[in-house]
C-alpha positions in Angstrom: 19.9 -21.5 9.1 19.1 -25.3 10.1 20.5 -28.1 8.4 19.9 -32.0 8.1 23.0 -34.2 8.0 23.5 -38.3 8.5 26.3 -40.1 8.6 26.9 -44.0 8.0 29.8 -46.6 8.2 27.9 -49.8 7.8 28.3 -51.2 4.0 25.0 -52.3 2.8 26.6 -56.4 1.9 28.1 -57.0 5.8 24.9 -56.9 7.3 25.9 -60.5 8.9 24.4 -61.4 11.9 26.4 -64.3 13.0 30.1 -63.7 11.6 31.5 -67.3 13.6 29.0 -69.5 11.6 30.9 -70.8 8.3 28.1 -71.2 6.7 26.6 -67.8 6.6 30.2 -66.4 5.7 29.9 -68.5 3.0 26.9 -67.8 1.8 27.6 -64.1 1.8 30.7 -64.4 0.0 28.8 -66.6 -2.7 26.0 -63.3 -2.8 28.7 -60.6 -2.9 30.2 -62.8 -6.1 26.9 -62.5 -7.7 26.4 -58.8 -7.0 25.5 -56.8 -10.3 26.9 -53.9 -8.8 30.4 -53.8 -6.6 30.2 -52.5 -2.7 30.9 -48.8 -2.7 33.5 -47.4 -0.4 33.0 -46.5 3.0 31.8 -42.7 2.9 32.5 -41.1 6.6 31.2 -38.1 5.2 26.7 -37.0 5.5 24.5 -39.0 3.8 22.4 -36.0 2.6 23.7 -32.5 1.5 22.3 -29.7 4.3 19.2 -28.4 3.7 19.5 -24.4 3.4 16.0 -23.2 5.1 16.7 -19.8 4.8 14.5 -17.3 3.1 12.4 -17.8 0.1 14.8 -16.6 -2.9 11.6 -16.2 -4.7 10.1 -13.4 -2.4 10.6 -10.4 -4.1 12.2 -7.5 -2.7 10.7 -4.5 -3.4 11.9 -0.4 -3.1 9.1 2.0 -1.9 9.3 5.8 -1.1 6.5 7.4 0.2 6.7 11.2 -0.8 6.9 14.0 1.9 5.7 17.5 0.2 3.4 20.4 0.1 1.0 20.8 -2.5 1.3 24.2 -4.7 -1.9 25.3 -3.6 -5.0 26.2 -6.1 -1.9 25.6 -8.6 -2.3 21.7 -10.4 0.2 22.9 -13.1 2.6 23.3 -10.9 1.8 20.9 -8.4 2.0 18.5 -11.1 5.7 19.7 -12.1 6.7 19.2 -8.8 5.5 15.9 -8.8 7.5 14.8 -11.3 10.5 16.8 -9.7 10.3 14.1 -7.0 9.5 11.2 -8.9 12.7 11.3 -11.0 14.4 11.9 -7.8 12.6 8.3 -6.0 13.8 6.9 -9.6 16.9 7.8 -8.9 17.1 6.1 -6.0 16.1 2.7 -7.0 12.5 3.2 -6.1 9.8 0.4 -7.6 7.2 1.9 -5.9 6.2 5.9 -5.2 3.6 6.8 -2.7 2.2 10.5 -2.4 0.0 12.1 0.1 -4.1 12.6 0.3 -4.5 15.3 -2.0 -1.6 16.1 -2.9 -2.8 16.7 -6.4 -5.5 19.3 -5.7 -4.4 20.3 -2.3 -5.9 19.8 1.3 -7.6 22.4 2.5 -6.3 22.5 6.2 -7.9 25.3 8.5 -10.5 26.1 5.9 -14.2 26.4 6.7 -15.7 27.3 3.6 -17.6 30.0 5.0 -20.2 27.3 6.4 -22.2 27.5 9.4 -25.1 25.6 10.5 -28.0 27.1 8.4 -25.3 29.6 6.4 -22.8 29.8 3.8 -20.7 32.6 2.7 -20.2 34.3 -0.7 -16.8 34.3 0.5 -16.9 30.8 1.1 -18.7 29.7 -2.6 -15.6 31.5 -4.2 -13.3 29.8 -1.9 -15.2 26.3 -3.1 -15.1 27.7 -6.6 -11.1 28.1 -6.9 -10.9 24.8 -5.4 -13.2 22.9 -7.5 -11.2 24.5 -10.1 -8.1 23.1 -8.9 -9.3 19.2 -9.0 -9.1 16.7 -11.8 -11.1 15.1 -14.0 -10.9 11.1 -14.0 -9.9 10.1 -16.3 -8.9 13.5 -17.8 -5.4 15.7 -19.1 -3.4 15.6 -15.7 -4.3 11.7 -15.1 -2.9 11.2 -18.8 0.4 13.2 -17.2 0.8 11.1 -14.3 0.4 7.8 -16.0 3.3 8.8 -18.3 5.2 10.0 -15.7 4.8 6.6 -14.2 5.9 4.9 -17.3 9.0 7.8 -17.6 10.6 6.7 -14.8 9.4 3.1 -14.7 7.3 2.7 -11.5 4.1 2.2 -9.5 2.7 5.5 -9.0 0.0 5.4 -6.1 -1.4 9.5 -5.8 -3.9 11.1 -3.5 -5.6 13.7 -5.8 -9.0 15.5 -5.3 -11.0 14.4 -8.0 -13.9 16.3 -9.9 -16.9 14.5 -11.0 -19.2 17.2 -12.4 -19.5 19.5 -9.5 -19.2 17.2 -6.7 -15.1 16.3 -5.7 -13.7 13.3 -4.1 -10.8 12.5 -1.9 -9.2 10.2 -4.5 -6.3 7.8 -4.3 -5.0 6.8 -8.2 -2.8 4.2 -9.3 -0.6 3.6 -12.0 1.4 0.8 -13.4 5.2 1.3 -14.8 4.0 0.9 -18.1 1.8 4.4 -17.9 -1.4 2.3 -17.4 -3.8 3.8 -15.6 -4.9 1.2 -13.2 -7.5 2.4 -11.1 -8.7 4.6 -8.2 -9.9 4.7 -4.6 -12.6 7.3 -3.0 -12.5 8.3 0.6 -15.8 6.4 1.5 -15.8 8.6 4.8 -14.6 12.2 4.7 -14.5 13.1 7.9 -15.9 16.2 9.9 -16.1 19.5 7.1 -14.4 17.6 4.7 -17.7 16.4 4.5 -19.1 19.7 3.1 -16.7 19.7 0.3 -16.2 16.1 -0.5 -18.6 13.3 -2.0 -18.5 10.0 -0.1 -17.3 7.0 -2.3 -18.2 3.7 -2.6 -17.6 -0.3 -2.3 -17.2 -0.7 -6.4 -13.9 2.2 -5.3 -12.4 -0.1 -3.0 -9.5 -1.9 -5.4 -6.3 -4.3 -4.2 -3.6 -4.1 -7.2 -2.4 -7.6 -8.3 0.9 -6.3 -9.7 4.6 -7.5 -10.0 5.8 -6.5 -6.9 2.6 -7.1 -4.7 -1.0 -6.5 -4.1 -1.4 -3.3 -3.8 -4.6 -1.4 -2.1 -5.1 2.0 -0.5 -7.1 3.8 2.5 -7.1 7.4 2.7 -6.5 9.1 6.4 -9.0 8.2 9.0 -10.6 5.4 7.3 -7.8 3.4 7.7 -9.8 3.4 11.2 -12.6 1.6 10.3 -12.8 -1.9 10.9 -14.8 -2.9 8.2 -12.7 -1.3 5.5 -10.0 -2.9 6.5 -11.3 -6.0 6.4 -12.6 -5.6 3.2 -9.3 -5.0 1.8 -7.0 -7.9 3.9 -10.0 -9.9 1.8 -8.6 -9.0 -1.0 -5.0 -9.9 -0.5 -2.9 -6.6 0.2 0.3 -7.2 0.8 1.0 -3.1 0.3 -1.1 -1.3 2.2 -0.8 2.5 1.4 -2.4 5.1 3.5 -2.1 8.9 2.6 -3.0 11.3 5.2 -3.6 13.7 6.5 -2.6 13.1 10.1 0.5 14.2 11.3 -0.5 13.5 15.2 1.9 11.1 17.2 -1.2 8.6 17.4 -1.2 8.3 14.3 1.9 5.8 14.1 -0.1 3.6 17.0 -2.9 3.4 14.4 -0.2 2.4 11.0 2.0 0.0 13.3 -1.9 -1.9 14.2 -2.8 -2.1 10.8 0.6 -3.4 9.8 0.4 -6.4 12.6 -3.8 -6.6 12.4 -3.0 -7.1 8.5 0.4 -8.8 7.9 1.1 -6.5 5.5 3.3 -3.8 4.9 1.9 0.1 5.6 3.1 2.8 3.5 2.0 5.9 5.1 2.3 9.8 3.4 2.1 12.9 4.6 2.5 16.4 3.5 4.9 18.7 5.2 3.9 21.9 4.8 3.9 25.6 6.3 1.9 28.6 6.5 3.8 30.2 3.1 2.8 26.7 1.2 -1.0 28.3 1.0 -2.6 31.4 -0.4 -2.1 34.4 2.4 -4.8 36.1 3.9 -7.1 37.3 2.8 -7.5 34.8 0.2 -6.9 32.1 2.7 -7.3 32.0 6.2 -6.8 29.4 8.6 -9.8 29.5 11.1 -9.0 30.3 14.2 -5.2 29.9 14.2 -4.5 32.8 11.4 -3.3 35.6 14.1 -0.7 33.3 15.6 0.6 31.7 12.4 4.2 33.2 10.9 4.9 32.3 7.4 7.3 29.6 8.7 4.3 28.3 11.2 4.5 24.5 10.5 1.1 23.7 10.0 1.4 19.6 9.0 4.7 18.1 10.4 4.3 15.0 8.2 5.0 11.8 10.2 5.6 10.0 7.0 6.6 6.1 8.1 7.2 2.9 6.3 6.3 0.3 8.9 6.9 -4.3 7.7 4.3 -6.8 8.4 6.0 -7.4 11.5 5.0 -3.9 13.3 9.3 -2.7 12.6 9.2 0.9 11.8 11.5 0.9 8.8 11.9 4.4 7.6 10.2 7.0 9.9 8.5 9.0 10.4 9.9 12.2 10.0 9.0 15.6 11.3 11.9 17.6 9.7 11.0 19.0 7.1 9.9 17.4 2.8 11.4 14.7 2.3 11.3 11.1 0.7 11.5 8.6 3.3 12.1 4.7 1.5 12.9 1.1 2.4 13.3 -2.2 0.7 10.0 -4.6 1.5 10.8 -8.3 1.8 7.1 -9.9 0.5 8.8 -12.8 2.6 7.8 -11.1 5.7 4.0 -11.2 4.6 4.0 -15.1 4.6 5.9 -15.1 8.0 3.2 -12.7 9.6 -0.1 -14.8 8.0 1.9 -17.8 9.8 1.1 -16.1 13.1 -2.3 -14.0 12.3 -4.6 -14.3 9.6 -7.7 -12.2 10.3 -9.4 -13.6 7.3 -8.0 -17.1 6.8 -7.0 -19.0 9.8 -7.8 -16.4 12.4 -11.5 -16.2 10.9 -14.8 -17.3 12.3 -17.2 -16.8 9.7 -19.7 -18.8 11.2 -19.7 -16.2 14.0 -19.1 -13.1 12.3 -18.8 -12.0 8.7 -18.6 -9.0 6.3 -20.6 -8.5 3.1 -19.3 -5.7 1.2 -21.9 -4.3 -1.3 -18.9 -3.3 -4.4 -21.0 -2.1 -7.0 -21.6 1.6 -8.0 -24.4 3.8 -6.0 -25.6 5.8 -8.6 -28.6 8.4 -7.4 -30.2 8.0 -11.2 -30.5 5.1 -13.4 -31.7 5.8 -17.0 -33.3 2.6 -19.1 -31.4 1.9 -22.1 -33.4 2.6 -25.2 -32.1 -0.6 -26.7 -33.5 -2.6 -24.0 -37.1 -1.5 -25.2 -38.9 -3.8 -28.2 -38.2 -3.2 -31.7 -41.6 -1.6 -33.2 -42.2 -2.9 -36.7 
């Protein structure tokens, strides 16, 4: 805390600068006679009160869990259930904000391959594809209409990784929800990576949202395209103050790349991860983990989570755990988001557009437009 504090002891009518001369004495006696307003009394205390320059009382303050848990695999009902299970239990705790992994709605399909090879696929495979395009969700659609009431049940941001289904093509999908069960919006992986690419469409820049809410901008990135530049840029653009990033990364790198984005982008990451085992999906045959199945016990960890909460200032502030499911939370100080733009903003003071800039194309890549019938003439 710093404070500003004067003293005086000189009384504003005995500034006299020759007390031996009669005259002036005189004089000032005559001009204290005809003062409107009597001398005060000699204060020896400060002039001005002290100055509290402490934080901003206005910041908010703002509880977040991000959610460590296993999907129900090929099982949305009762992914969804369990869902809510920890939701009330964040609620509980005080949580404003609730962050889930990538996919968790849907499931990730970790050691799959689809039955795909170069120049092959698998009738094996196309079933596999076929239970798990079955699994996904329609946006908007039945389970999105669940979520957003479970968001307005137990009164709090709802940010969910969830693969979505768009006819027969799915996304990597991040949705979020407002504490009053509004469906807000959603984010698409723009860059599955490796085979996810066989199984997932790519999104695009009118998918790339920040959140203005009550406790924050909020925005999302989904696993490793929180590793592209670009991207990121986009979205520090846009204000986030809450950067959320479900994954599926549960490597030790993958803090080095959370604590960067949290420092590169004064903002605060929120990253989740599943934790699951070998017994959280289907057994073999139905499902088998290429090239790992033969050594994997049905207690095998096969994502160890990492889940972390990390501040604008690069602190780790919950995290990351490898234990076990969990729900990892800490209270975010929007404070600290002013504080780090004081040392680094990459677009505001830190920028050099004149040298290098970023257009981001945000409207939607559609493969077919159709001509509106109304836009033709009227024929009389």
């Amino acid at each position: 805390m710093s404070s500003v504090s004067t003293s005086s002891s000189v009384a504003p009518n005995s500034q006299i600068l020759n007390r031996n001369s009669g005259v002036e004495e005189a004089v000032a006696e005559k001009l204290r006679d005809m003062a409107l307003v009597p001398n005060p009394a000699v204060d020896e205390g400060p002039l001005f009160a002290e100055v509290d320059m402490g934080a901003d009382a206005s910041a908010p303050t703002v509880r977040a869990t991000v959610v460590q848990a296993a999907t129900v695999f090929y099982d949305t009902p009762a992914t969804l259930d369990k869902a809510e299970r920890l939701l009330a239990e964040a609620a509980s705790y005080g949580s404003q904000l609730v962050v889930f992994p990538e996919a968790f709605i849907g499931g990730y399909p970790r050691g799959s391959t689809f039955g795909v090879s170069i120049g092959n696929r698998t009738a094996k495979g196309k079933e596999e594809f076929r239970r798990y395009h079955a699994a996904a969700i329609d946006v908007p659609g039945p389970e999105v209409e669940r979520l957003a009431a479970m968001a307005a049940k137990y009164k709090v941001h709802l940010v969910m990784g969830a693969i979505e289904r768009d006819g027969y093509t799915l996304y990597c999908t991040v949705l979020f929800f407002d504490p009053q069960g509004h469906f807000l919006g959603k984010h698409r992986k723009v860059m599955p990576t490796a085979l996810e690419r066989i199984i997932w469409g790519f999104g695009d820049g009118s998918t790339i949202p920040v959140f203005d809410t009550p406790i924050g901008k909020i925005g999302a990135a989904i696993c490793w395209e929180n590793r592209m530049p670009l991207l990121r840029t986009a979205m520090y653009a846009k204000g986030v103050e809450i950067y959320c990033a479900p994954t599926a990364d549960s490597r030790d790198v993958w803090q080095a790349s959370m604590t960067h984005i949290a420092l590169e982008g004064g903002c605060f990451v929120l990253s989740a991860n599943q934790f699951c085992r070998r017994k959280d999906y289907p057994p073999p045959p139905d499902y088998v983990f290429s090239g790992a199945e033969e050594e994997l016990m049905p207690e095998s960890v096969v994502c160890a989570g990492g889940s972390v909460i990390i501040s604008p200032s690069g602190t780790v502030l919950a995290g990351p755990n490898y234990e076990g499911e969990a729900l990892i939370s800490a209270d975010l100080d929007l404070g600290e988001v002013v504080q780090a733009k004081f040392d680094f903003d990459v677009v505001g003071h830190y920028a050099r557009p004149e040298i290098l800039s970023l257009v981001v194309k945000d409207h939607p890549m559609t493969p077919v437009s159709f001509t509106s019938a109304s836009s033709k003439p009227d024929v009389p």
